[in-house]
N, CA, C and O atoms as a CHARMM CRD file, in Angstrom:
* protein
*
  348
    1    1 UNK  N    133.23900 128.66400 123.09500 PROA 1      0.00000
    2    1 UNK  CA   131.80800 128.90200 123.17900 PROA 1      0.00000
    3    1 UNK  C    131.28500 129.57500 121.92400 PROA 1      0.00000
    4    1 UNK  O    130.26500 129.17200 121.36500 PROA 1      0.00000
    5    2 UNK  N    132.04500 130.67400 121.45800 PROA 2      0.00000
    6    2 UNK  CA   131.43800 131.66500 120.30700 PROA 2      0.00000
    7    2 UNK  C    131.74100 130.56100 118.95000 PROA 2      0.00000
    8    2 UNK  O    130.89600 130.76000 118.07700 PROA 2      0.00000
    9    3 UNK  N    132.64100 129.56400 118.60700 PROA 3      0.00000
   10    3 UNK  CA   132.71700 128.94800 117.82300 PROA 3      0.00000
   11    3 UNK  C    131.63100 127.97500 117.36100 PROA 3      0.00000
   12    3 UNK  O    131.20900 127.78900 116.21900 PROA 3      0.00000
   13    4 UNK  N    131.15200 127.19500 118.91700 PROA 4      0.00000
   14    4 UNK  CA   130.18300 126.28800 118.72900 PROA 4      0.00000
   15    4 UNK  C    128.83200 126.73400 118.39500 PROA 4      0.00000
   16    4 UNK  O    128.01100 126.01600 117.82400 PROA 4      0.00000
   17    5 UNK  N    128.54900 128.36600 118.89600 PROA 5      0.00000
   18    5 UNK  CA   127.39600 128.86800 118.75300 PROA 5      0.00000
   19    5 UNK  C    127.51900 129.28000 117.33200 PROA 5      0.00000
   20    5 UNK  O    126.50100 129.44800 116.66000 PROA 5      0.00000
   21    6 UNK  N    128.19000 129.37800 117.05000 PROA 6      0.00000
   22    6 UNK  CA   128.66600 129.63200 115.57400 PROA 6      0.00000
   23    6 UNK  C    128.14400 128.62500 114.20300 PROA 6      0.00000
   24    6 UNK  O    127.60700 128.90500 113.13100 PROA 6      0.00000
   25    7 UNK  N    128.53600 127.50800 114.74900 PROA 7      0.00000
   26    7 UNK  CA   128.36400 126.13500 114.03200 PROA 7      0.00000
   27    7 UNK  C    127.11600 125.96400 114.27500 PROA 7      0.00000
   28    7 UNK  O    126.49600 125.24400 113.49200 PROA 7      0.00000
   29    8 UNK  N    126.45400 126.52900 115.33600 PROA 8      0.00000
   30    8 UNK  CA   125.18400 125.88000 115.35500 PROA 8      0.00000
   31    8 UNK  C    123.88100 126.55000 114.36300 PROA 8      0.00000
   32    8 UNK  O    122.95400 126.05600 113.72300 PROA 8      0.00000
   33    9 UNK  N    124.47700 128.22500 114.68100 PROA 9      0.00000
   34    9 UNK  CA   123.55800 129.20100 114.08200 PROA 9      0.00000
   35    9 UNK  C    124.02400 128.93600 112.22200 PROA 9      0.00000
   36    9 UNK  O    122.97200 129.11200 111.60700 PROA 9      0.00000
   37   10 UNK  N    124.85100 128.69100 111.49200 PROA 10     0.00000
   38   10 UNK  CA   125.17300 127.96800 110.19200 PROA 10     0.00000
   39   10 UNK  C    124.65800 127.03000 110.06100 PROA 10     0.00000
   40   10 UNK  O    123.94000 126.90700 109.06800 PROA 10     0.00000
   41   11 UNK  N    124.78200 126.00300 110.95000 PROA 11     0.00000
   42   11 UNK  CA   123.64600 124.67100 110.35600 PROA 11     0.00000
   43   11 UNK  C    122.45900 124.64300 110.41700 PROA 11     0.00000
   44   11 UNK  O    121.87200 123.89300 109.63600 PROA 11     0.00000
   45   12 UNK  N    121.55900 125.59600 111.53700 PROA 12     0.00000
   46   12 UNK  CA   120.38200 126.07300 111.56900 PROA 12     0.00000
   47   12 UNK  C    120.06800 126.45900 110.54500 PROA 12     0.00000
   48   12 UNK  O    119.14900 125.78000 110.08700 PROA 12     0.00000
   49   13 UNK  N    120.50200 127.56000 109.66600 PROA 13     0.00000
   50   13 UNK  CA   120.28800 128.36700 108.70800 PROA 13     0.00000
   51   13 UNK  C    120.49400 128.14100 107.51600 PROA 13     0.00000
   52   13 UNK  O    120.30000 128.90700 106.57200 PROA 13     0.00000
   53   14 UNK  N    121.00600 126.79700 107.49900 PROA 14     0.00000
   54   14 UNK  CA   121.94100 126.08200 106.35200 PROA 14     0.00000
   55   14 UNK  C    120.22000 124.85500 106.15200 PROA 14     0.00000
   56   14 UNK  O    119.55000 124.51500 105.17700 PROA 14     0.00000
   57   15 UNK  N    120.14300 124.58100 107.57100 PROA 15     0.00000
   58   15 UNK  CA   118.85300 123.25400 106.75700 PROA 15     0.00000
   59   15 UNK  C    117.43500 124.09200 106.74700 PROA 15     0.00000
   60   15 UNK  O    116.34400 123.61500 106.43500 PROA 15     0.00000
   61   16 UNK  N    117.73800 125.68900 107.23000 PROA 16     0.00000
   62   16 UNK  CA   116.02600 125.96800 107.24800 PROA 16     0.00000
   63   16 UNK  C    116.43900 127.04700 105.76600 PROA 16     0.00000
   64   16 UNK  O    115.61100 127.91100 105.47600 PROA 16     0.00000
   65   17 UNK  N    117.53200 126.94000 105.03500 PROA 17     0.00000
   66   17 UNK  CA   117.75000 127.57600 103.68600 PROA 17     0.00000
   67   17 UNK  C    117.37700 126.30900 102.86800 PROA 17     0.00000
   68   17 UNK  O    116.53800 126.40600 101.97200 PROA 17     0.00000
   69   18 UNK  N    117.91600 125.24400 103.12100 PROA 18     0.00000
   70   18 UNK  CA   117.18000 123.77900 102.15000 PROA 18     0.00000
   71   18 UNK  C    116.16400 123.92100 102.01400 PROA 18     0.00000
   72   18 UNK  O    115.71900 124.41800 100.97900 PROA 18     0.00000
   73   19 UNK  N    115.38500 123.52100 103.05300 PROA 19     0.00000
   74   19 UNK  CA   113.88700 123.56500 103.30100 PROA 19     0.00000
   75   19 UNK  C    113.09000 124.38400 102.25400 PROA 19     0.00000
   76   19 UNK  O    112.29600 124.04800 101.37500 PROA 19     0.00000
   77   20 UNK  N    113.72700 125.92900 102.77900 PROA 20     0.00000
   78   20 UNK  CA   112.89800 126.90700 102.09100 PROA 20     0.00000
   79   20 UNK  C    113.40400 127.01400 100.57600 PROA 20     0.00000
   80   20 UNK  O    112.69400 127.59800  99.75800 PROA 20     0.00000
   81   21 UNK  N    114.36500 126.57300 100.28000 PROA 21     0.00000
   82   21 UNK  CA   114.76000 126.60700  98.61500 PROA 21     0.00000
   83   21 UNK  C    114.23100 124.77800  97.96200 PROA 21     0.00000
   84   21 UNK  O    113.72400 124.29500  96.95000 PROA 21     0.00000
   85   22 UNK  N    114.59600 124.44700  98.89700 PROA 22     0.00000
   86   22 UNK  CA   113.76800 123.31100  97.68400 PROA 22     0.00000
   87   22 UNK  C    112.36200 122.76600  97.97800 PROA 22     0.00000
   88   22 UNK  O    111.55000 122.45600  97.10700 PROA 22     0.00000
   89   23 UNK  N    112.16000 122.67900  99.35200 PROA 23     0.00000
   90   23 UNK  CA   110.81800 122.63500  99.69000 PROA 23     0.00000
   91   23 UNK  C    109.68700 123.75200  99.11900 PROA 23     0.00000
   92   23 UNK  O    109.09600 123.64400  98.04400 PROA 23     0.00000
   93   24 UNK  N    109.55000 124.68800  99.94900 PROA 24     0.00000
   94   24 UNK  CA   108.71200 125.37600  99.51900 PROA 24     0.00000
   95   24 UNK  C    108.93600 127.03100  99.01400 PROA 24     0.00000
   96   24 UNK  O    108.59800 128.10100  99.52100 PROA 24     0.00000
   97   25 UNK  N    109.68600 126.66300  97.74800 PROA 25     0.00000
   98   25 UNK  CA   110.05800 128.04900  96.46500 PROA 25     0.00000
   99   25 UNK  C    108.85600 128.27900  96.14000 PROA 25     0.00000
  100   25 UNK  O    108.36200 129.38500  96.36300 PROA 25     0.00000
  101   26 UNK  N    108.11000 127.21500  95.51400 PROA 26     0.00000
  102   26 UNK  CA   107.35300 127.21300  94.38900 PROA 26     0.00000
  103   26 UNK  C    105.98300 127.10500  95.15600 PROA 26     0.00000
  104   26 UNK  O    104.88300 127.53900  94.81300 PROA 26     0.00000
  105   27 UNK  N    106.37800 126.34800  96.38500 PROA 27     0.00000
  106   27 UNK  CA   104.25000 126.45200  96.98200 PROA 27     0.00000
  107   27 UNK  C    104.21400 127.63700  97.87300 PROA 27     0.00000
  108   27 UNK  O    103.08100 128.07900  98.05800 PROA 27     0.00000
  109   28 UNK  N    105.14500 128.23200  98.44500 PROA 28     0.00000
  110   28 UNK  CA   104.73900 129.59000  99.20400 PROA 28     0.00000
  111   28 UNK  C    104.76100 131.00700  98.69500 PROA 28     0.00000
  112   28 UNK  O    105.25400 131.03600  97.56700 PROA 28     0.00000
  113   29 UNK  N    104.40200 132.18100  99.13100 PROA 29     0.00000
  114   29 UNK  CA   104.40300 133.04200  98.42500 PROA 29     0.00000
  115   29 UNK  C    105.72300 133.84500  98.18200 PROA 29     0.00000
  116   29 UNK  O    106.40400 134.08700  99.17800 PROA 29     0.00000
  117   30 UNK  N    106.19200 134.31900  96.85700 PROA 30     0.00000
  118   30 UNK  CA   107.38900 135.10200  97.11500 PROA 30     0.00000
  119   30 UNK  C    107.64900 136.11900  98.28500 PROA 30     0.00000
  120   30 UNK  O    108.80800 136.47000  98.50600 PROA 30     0.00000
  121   31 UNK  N    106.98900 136.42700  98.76400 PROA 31     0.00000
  122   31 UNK  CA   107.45500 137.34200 100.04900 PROA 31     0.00000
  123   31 UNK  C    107.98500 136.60500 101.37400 PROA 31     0.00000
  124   31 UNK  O    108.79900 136.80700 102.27400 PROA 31     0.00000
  125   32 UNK  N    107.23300 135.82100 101.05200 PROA 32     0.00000
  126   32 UNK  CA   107.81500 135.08800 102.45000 PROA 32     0.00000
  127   32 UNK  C    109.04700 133.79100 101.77800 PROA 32     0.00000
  128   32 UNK  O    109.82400 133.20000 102.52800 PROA 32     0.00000
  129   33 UNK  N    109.02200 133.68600 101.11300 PROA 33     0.00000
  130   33 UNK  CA   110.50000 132.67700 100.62300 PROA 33     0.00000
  131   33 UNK  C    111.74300 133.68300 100.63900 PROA 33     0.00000
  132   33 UNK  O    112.83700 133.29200 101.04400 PROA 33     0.00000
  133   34 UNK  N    111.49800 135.29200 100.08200 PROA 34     0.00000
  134   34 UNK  CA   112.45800 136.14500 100.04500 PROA 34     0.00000
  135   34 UNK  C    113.20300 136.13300 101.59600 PROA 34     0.00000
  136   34 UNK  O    114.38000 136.06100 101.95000 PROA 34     0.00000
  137   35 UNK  N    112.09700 136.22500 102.22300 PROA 35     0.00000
  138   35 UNK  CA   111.96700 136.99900 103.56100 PROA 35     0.00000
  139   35 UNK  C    112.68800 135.51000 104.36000 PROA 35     0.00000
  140   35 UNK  O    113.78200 135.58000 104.91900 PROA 35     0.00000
  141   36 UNK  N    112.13100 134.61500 104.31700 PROA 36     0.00000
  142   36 UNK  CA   113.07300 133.47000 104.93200 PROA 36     0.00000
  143   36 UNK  C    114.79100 133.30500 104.67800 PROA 36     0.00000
  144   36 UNK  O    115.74800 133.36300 105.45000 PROA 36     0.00000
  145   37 UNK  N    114.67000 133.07700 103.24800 PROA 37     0.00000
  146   37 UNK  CA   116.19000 132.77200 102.73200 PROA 37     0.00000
  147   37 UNK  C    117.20400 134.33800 102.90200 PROA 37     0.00000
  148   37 UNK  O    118.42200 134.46100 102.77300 PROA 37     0.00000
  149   38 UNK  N    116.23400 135.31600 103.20800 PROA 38     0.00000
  150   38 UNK  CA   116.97300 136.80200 103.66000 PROA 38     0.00000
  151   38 UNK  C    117.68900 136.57100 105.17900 PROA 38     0.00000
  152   38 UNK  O    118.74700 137.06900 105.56300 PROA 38     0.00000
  153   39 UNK  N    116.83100 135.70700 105.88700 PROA 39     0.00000
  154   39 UNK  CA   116.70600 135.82900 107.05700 PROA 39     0.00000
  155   39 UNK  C    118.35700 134.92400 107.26000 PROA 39     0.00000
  156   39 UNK  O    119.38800 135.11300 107.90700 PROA 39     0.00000
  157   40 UNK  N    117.82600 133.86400 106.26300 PROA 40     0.00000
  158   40 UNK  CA   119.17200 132.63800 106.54600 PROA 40     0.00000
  159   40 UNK  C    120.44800 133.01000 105.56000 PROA 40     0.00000
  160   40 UNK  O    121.20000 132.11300 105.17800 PROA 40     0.00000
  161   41 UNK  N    120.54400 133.67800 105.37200 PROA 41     0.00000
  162   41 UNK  CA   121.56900 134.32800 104.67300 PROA 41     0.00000
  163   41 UNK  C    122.42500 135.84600 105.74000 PROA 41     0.00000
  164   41 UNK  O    123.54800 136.31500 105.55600 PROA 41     0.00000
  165   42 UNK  N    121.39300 136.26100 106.79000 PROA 42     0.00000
  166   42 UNK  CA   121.90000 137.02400 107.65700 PROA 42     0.00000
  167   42 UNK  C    122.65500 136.16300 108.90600 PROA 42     0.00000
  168   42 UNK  O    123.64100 136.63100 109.47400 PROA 42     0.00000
  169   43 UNK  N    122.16200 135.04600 109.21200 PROA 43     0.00000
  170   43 UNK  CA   122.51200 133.99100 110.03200 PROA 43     0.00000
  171   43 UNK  C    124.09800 133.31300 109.37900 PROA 43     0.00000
  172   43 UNK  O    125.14100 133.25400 110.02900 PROA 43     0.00000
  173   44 UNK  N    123.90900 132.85000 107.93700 PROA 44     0.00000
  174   44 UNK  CA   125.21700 132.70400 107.62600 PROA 44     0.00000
  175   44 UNK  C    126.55500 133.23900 107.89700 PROA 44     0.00000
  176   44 UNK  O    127.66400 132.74900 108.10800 PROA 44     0.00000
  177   45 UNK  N    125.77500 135.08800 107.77000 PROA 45     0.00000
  178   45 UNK  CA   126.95400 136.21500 108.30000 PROA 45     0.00000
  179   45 UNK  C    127.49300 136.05300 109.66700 PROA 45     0.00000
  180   45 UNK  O    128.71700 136.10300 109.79000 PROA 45     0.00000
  181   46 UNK  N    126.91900 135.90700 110.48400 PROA 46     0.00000
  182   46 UNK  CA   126.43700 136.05700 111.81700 PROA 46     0.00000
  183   46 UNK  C    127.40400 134.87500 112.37700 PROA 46     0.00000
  184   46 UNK  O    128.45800 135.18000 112.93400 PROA 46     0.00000
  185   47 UNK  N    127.06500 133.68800 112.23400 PROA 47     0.00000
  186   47 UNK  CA   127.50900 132.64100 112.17600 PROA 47     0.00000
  187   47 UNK  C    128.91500 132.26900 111.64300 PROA 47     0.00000
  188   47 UNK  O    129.65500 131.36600 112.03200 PROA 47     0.00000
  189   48 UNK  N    129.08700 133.08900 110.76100 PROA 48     0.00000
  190   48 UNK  CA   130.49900 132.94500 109.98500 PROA 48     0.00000
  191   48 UNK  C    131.63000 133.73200 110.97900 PROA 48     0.00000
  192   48 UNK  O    132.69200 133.25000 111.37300 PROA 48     0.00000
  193   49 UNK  N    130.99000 135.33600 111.32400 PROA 49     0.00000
  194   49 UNK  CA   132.01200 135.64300 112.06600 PROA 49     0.00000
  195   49 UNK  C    131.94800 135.20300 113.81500 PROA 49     0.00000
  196   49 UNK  O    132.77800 135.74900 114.54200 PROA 49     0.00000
  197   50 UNK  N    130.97600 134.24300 114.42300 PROA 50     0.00000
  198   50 UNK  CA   131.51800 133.95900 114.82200 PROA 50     0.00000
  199   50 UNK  C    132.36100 132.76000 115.54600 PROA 50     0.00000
  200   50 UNK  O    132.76500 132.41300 116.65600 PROA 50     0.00000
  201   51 UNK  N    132.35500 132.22900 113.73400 PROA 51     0.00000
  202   51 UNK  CA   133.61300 130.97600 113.85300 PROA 51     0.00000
  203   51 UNK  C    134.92700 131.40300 114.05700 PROA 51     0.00000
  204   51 UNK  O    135.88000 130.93500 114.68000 PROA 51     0.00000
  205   52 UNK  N    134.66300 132.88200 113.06400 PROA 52     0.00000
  206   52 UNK  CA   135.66400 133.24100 112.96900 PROA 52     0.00000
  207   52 UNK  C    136.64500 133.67500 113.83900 PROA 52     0.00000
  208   52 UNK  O    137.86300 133.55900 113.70000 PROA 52     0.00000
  209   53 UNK  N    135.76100 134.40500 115.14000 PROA 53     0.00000
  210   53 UNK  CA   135.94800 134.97500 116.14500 PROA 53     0.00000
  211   53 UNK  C    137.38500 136.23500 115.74300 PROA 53     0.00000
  212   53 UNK  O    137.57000 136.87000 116.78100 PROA 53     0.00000
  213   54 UNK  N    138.11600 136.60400 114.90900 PROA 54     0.00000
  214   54 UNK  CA   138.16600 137.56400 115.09700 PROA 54     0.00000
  215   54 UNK  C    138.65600 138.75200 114.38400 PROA 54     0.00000
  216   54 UNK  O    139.59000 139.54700 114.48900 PROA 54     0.00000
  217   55 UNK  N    137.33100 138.48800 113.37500 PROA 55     0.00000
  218   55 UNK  CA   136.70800 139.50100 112.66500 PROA 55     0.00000
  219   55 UNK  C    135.75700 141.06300 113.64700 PROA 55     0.00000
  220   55 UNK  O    134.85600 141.03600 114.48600 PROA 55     0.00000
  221   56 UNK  N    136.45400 142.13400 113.06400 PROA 56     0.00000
  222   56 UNK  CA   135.35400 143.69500 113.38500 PROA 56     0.00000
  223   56 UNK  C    134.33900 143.73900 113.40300 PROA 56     0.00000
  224   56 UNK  O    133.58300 142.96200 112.82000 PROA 56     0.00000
  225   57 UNK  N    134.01700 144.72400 114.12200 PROA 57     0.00000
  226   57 UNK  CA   132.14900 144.77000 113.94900 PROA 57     0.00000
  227   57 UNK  C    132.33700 145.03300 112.26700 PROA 57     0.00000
  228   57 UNK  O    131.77800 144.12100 111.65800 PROA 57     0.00000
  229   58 UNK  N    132.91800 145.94600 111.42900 PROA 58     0.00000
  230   58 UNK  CA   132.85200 146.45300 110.18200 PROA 58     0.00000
  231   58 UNK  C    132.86200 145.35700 109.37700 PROA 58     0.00000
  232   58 UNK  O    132.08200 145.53800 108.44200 PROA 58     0.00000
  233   59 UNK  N    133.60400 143.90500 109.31200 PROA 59     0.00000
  234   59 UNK  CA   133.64800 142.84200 108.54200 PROA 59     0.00000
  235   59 UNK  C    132.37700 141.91000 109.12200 PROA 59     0.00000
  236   59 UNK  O    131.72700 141.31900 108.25900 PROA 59     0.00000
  237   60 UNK  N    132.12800 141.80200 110.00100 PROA 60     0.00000
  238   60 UNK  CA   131.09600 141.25500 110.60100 PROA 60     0.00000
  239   60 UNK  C    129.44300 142.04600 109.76500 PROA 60     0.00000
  240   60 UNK  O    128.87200 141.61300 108.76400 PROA 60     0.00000
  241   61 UNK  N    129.21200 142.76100 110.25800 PROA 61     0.00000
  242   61 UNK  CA   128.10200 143.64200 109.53900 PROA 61     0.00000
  243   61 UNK  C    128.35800 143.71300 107.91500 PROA 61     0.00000
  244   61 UNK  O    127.42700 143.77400 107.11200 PROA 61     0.00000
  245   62 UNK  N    129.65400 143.69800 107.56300 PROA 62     0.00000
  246   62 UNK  CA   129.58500 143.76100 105.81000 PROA 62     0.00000
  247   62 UNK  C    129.11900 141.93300 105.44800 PROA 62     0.00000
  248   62 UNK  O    128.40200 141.75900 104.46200 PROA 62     0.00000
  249   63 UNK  N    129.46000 140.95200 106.09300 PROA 63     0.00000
  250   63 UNK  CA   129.67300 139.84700 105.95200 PROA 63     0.00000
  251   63 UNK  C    127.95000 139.40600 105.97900 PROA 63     0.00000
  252   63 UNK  O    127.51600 138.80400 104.99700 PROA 63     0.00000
  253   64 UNK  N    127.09400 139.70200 107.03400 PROA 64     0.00000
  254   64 UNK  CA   125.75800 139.85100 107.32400 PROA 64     0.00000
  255   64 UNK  C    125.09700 140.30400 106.45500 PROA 64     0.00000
  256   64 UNK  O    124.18900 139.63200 105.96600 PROA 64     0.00000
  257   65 UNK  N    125.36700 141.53300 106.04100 PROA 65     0.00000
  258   65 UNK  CA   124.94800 142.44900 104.70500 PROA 65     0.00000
  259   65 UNK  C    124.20400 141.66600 103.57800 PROA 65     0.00000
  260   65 UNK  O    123.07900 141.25300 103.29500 PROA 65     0.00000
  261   66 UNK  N    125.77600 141.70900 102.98700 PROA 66     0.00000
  262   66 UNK  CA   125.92500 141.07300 101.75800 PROA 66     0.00000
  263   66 UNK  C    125.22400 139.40800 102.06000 PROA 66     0.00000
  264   66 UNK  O    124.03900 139.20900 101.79200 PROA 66     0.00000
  265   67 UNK  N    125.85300 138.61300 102.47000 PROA 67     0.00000
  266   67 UNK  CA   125.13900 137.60700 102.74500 PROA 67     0.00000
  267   67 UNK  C    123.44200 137.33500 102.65100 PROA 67     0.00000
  268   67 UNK  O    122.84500 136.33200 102.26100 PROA 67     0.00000
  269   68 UNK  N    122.92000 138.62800 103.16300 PROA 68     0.00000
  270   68 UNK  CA   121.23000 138.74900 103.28000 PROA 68     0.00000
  271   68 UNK  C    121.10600 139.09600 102.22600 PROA 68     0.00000
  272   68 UNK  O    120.16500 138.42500 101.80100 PROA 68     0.00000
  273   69 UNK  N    121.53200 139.90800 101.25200 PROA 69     0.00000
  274   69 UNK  CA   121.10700 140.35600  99.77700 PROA 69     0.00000
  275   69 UNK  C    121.21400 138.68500  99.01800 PROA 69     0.00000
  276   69 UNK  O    120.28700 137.92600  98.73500 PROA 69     0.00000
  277   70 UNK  N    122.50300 138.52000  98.86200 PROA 70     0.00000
  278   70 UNK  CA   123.20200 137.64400  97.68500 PROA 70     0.00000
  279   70 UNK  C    122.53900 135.83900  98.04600 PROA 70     0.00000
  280   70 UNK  O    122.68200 134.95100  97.20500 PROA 70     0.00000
  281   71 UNK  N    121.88000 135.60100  99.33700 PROA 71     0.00000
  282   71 UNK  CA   121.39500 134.05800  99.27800 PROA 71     0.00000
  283   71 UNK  C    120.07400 133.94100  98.53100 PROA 71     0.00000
  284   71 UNK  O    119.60600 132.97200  97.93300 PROA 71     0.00000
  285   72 UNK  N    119.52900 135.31600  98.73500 PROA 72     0.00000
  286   72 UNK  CA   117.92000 134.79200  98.13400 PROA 72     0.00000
  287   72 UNK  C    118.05700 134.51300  96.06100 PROA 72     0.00000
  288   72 UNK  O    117.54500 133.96300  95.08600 PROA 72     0.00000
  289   73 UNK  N    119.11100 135.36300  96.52000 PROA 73     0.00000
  290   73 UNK  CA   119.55400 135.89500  94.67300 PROA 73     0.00000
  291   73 UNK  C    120.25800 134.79300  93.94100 PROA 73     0.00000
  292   73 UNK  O    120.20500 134.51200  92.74400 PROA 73     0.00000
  293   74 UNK  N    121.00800 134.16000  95.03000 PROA 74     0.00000
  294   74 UNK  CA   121.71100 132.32100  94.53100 PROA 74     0.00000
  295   74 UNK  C    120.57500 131.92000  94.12200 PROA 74     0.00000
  296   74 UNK  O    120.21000 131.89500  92.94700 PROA 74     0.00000
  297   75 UNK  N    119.85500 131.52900  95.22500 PROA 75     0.00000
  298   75 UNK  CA   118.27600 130.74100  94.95600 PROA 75     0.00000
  299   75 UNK  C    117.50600 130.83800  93.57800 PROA 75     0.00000
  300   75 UNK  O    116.79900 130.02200  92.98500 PROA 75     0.00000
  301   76 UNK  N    117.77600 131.72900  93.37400 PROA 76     0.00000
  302   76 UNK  CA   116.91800 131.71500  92.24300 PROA 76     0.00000
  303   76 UNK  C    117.75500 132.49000  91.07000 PROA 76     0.00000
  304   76 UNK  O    117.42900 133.36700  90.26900 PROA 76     0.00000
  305   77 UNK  N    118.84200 131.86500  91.29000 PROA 77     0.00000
  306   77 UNK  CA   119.46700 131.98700  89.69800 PROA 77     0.00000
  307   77 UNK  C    119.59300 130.55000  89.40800 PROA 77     0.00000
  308   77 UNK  O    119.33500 130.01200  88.33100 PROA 77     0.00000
  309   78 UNK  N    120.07200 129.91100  90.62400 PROA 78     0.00000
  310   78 UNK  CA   120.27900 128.54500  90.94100 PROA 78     0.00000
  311   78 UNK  C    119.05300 127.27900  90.39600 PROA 78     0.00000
  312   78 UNK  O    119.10100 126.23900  89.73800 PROA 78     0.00000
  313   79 UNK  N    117.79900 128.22900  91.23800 PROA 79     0.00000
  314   79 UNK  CA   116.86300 127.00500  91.51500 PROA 79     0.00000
  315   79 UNK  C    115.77100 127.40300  90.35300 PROA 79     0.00000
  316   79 UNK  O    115.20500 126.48800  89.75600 PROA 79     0.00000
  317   80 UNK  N    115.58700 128.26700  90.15300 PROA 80     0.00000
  318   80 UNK  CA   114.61600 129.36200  89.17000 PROA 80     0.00000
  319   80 UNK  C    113.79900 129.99800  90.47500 PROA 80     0.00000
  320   80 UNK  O    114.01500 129.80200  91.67100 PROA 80     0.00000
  321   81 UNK  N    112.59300 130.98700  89.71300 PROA 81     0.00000
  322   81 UNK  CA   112.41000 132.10800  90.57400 PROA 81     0.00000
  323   81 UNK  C    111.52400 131.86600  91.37400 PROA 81     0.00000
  324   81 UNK  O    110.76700 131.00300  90.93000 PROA 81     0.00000
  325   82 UNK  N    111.19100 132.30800  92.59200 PROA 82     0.00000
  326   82 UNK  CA   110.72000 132.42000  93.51400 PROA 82     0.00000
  327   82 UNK  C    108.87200 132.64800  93.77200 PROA 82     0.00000
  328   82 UNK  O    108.14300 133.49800  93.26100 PROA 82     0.00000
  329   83 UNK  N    108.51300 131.51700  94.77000 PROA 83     0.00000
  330   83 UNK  CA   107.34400 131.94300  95.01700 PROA 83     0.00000
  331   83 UNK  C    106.38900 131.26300  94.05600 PROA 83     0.00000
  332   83 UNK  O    106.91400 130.44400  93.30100 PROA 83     0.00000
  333   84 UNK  N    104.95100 131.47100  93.93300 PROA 84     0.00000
  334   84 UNK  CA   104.01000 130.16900  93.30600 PROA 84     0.00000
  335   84 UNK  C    104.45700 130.45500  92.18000 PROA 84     0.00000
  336   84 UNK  O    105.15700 131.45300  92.00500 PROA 84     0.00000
  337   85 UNK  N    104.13100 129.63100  91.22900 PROA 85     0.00000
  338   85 UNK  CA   103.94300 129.48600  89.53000 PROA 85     0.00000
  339   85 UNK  C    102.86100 130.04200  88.77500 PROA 85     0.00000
  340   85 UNK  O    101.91300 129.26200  88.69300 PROA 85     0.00000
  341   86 UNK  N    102.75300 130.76800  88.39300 PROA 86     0.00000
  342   86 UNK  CA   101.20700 131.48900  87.78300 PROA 86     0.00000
  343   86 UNK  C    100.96300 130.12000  86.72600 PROA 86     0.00000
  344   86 UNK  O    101.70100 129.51600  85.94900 PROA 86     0.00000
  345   87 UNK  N     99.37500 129.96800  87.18100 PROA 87     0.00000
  346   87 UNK  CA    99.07100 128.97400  86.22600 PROA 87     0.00000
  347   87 UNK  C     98.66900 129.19900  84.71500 PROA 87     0.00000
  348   87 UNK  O     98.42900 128.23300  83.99000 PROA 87     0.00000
């Protein structure tokens, strides 16, 4: 059960991180692109441990953590930076 919910909450977070990194970087505002790809980057954590099923609360919460800092920060080393384009 915790595996499949697992897989599900990663692919959730995996196509609404597409979306928000290549869809709309550049037409929405940086706060809310941060705030999305923050969101799906905590889900990755979340999701990861529990494929893992049996990972600590302590690796679990570090895994969540980090994950929420370091996806928005891929994005835009990756994609360039975040949020509209000043004209």
């Amino acid at each position: 059960m915790h595996r499949t919910l697992g897989w599900a909450i990663v692919i959730t977070a995996a196509a609404v991180a597409f979306a928000a990194a290549l869809l709309y970087r550049t037409r929405l505002p940086f706060g809310v692109v941060a705030v999305v790809l923050t969101a799906c980057g905590a889900a990755f954590g979340v999701g990861g441990a529990l494929i893992e099923g049996e990972s600590g609360p302590g690796q679990a919460t570090a895994a969540t953590v980090i994950l929420a800092v370091l996806t928005p920060m891929h994005v835009h080393v990756v994609l360039g930076p975040l949020g509209r384009r000043r004209a």
